[in-house]
C-alpha positions in Angstrom: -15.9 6.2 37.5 -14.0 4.1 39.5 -10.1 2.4 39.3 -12.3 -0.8 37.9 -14.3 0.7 35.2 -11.5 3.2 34.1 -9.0 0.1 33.6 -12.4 -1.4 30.9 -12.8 1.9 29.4 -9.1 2.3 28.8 -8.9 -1.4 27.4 -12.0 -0.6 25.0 -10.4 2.3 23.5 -6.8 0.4 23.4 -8.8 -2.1 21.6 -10.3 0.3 19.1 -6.9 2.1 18.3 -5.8 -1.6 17.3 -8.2 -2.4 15.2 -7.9 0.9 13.2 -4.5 0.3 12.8 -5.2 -3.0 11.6 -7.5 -2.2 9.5 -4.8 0.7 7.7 -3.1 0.4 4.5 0.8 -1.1 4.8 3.0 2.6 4.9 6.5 3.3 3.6 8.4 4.3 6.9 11.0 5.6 4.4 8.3 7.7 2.8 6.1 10.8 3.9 2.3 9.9 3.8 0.6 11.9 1.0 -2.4 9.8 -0.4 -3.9 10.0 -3.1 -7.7 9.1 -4.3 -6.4 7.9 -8.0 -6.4 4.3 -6.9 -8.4 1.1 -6.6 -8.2 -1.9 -4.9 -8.1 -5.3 -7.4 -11.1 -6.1 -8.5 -12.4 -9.1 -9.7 -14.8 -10.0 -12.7 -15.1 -13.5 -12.5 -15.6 -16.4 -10.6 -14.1 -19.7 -10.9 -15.7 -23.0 -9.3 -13.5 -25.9 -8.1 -14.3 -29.2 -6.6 -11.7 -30.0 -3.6 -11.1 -33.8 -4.8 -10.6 -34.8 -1.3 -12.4 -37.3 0.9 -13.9 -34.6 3.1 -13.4 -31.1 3.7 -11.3 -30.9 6.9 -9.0 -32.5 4.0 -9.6 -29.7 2.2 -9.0 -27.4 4.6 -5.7 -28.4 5.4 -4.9 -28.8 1.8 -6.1 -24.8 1.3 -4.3 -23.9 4.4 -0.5 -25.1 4.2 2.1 -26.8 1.9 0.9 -29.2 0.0 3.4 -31.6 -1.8 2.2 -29.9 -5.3 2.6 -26.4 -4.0 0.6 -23.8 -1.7 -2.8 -23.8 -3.1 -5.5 -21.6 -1.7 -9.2 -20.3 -2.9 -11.1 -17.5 -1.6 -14.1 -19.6 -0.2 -14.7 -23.6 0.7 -18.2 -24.9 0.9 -18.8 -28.1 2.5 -21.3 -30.8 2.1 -24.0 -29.3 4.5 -23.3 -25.9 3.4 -21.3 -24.6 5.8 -19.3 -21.5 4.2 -15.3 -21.0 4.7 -13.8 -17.9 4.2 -10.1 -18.9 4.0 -8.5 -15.5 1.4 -9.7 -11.7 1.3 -11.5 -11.2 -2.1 -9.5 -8.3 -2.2 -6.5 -10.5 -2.1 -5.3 -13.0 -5.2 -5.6 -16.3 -4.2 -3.8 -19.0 -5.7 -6.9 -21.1 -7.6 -6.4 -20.9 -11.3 -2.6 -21.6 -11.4 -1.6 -21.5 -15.8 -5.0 -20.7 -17.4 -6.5 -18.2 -19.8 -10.1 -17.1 -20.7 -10.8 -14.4 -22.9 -7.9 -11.7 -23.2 -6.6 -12.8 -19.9 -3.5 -15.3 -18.7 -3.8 -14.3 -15.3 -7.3 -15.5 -14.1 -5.7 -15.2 -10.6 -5.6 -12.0 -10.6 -9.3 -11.2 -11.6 -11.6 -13.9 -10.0 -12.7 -15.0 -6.7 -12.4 -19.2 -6.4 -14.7 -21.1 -5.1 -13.7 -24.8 -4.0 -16.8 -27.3 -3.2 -16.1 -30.3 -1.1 -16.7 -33.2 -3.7 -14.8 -36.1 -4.7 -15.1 -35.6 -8.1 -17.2 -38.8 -8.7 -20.1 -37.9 -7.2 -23.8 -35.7 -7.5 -22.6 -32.3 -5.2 -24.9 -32.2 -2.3 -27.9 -29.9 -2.4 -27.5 -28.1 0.8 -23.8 -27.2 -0.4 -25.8 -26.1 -3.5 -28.2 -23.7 -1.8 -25.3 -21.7 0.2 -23.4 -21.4 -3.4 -26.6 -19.9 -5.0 -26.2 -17.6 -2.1 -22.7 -17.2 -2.0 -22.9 -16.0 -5.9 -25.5 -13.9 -5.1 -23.7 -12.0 -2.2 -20.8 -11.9 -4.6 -21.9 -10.6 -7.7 -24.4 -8.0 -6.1 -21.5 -6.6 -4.0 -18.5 -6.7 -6.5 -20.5 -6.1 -9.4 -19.6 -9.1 -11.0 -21.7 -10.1 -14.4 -24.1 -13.2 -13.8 -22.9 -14.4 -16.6 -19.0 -14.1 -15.7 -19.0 -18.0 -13.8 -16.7 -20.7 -15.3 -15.1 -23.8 -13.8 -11.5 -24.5 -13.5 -11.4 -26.9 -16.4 -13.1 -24.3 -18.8 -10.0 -22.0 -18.1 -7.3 -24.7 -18.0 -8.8 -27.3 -20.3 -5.5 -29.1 -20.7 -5.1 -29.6 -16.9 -8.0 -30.0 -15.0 -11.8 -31.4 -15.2 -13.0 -30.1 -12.3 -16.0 -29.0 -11.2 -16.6 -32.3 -13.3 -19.7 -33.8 -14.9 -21.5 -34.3 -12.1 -22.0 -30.4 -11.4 -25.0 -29.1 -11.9 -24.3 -26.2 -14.4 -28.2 -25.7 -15.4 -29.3 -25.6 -11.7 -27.0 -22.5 -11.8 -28.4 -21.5 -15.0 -32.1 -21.6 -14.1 -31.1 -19.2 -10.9 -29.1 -16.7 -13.4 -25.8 -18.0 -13.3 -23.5 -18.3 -15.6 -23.6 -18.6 -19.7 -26.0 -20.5 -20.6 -28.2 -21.6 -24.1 -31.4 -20.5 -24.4 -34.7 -23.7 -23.6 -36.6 -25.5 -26.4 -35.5 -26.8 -30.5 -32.5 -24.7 -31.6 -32.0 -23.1 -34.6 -29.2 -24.5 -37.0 -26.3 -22.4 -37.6 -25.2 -21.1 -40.5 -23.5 -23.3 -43.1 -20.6 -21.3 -42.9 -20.5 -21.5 -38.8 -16.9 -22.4 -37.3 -17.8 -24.0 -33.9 -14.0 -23.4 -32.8 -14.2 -19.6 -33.1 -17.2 -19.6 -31.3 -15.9 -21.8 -28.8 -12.9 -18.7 -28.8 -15.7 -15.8 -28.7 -17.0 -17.9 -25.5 -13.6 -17.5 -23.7 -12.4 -20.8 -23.9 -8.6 -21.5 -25.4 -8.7 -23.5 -28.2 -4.5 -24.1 -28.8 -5.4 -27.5 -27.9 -9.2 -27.9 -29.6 -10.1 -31.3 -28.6 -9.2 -30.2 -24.7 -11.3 -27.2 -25.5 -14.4 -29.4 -27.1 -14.1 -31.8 -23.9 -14.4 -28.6 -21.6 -17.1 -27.3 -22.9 -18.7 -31.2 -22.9 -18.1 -31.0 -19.4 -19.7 -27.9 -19.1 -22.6 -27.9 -21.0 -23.7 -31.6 -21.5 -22.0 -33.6 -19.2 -19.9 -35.6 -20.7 -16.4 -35.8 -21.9 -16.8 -36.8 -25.6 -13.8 -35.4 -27.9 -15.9 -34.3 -30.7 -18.5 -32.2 -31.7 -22.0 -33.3 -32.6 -25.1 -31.2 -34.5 -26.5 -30.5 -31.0 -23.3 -29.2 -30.1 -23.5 -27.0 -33.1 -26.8 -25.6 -32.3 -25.7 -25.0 -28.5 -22.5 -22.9 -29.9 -24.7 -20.8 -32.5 -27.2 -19.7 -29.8 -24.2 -19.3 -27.0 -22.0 -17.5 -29.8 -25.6 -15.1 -30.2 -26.2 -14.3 -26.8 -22.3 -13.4 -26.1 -22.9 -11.2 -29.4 -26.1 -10.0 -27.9 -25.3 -9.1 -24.2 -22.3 -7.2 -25.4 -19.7 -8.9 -23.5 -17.5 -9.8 -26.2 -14.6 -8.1 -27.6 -12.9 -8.4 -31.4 -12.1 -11.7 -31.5 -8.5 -12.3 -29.7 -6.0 -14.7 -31.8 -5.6 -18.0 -30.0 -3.3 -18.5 -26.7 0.3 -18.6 -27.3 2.4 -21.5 -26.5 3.8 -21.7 -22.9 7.4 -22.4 -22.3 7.8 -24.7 -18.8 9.7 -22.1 -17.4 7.1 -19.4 -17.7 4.5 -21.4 -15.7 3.8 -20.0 -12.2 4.6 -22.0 -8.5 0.6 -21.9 -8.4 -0.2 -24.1 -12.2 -0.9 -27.4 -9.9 -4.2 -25.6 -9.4 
């Protein structure tokens, strides 16, 4: 081998010895190094679906990326209009997407979902090319990380006093007829019960009902597009068969009491989002 080649192969393996230590787990100088396997990385079980509200995803990007006047925002991936995909946080990492929300048991939705923003003004149909990468973006996601089909909300369902995004004009049964997300079942519905409380199933769901017309209008926005305030007999029949299927698929826990009030000063730097 000659002075030449050498000088590559010693660069290659520099290269190499870089990237492993990259690639190693932050160490305690102060400490010795005993690991042990009792441990796991954060794992999320949700995913959360965003629309930018910008004029165009370079805006959004910049927005994602730095200090914006409301606070650093940030989501795990952006998808533009033509479906191009941007990685911008580690889904191993907590990005800052769900800012003061609850679903289910949890107040730190943060912590346990990957966010998805999709480059749409909020007033208009979300493009199908940015459609198709999604569908494939949820499917990488929930067959790698094991996350339930079923486990896909949008911001507004977990923060229904703050936000409306990904709005009425996302298409939440295009998701549905690919396997996505909770969803009631095709054809006439049965009528519930006449003892049926629409506000506890709305709970069972995941949604917080503290404030219940915020919660009737999020699941509106969810489920029939459209922001009415109250609750119709359709609605009723949609929350006995959604209310079934939670029952059914096993994903639901005794009922949790509703969210407790939250003082200003216990919202995190992240609630803009």
């Amino acid at each position: 081998m000659g002075r030449w080649g050498f000088r590559c192969a010693l660069l290659v393996a520099l290269a190499w010895l870089l990237a492993g230590c990259a690639a190693a787990p932050p160490r305690n100088p102060l400490a010795v190094w005993m690991p042990s396997p009792n441990y796991n990385a954060r794992q999320a079980s949700m995913i959360v679906l965003h629309f930018t509200q910008q004029a165009n995803v370079q805006d959004a990007l910049h927005t994602l990326r730095t200090h914006n006047p409301g606070g650093p925002v940030s989501a795990h991936y952006l998808i533009g209009k033509d479906g191009t995909i941007y990685q911008l946080v580690s889904e191993t990492d907590r990005a800052w997407h769900a800012g003061d929300s609850w679903w289910g048991l949890t107040d730190d939705v943060n912590s346990r979902s990957i966010g998805i923003e999709l480059d749409n003004n909020g007033n208009e149909p979300f493009a199908q090319p940015q459609m198709d990468s999604l569908l494939r973006l949820l499917t990488d996601i929930t067959t790698r990380l094991h996350i339930p089909r079923t486990a896909i909300v949008g911001h507004a369902d977990i923060a229904p006093t703050r936000k409306d995004d990904p709005g009425i004009w996302f298409p939440w049964s295009e998701l549905a007829a690919h396997g996505f997300g909770l969803w009631y079942d095709p054809g006439p519905l049965p009528d519930p019960p006449p003892d049926f409380d629409p506000m506890l199933a709305l709970r069972l769901i995941g949604y917080d009902i503290t404030d219940p017309t915020a919660a009737i209008v999020a699941y509106h926005e969810h489920y029939r597009s459209s922001t009415a305030p109250l609750l119709d007999a359709g609605d009723l029949r949609i929350l006995w068969n959604l209310r079934g299927k939670v029952m059914r698929m096993g994903i639901s826990k005794p009922l949790p009491p509703a969210r407790p009030s939250v003082q200003p000063s216990a919202v995190r730097a992240d609630s803009t989002r």
